[in-house]
C-alpha positions in Angstrom: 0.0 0.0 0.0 1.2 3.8 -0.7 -0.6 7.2 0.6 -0.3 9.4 -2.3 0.2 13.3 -1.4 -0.7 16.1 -3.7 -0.2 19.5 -2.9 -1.1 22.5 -5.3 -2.0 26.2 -4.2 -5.7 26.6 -5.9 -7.5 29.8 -6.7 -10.7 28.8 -5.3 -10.6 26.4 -2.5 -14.3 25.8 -2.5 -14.3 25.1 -6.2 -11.2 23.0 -5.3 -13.1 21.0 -2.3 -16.7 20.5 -4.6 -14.8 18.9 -7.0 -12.8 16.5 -4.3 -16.3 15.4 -3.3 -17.8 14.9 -7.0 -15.3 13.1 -8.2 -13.7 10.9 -5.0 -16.6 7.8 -6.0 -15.4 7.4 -9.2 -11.6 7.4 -7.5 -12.7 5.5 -5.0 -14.3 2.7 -7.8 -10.8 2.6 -8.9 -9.7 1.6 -6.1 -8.6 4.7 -3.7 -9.0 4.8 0.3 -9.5 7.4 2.7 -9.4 10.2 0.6 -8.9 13.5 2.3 -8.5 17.1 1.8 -6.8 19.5 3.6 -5.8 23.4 3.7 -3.1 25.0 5.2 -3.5 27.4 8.2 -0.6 29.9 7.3 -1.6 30.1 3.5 -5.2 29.0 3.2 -5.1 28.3 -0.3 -2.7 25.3 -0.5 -4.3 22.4 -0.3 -3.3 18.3 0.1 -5.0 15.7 -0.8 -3.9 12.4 0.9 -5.2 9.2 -0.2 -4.3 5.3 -0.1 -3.9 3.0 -3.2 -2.9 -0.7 -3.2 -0.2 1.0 -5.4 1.7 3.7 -7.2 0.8 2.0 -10.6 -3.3 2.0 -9.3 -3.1 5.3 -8.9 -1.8 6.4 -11.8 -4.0 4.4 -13.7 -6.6 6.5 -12.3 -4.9 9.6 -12.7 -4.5 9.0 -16.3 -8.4 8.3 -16.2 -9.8 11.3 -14.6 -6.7 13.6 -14.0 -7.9 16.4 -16.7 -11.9 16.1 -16.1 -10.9 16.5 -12.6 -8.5 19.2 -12.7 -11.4 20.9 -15.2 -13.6 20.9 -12.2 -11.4 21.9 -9.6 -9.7 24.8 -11.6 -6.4 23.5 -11.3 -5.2 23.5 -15.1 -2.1 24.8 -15.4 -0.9 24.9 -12.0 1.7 23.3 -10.4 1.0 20.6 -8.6 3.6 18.4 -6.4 3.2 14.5 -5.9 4.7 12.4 -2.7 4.2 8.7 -2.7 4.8 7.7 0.9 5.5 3.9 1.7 5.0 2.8 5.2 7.8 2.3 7.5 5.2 0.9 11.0 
């Protein structure tokens, strides 16, 4: 298993959060786990999004999928984003 960490400073975090929770079924049909968003305190625009996949390969699978329809509805084409795949230690 991996948790998978995006990060990306959005122009609208509402815009942002309505499209988390439109499109997290469909992620979640592909196989994603406790998916969560959350904002920073010190710059309340950055957001993360931290979700578990049986693997780095599922997810991108998925990503490929949905990545642009997604990133259509959250208004976050163009931007930056960065990606951390974590692998558990304990």
């Amino acid at each position: 298993m991996v948790l998978v960490q995006f990060r990306v400073t959005v122009p609208d975090v509402e815009r942002f959060r309505a499209a988390c929770e439109k499109w997290y079924p469909t992620f979640e049909q592909d196989g994603a786990r406790n998916q969560q968003v959350w904002n920073s305190e010190a710059s309340p625009n950055e957001v993360t999004t931290l979700t578990e996949w049986e693997s780095h390969d599922q997810m991108m699978e998925s990503s490929e999928r949905w990545g642009d329809p997604f990133q259509e509805d959250a208004g976050t084409v163009g931007l930056e984003w960065e990606t951390r795949i974590w692998h558990r230690v304990l």
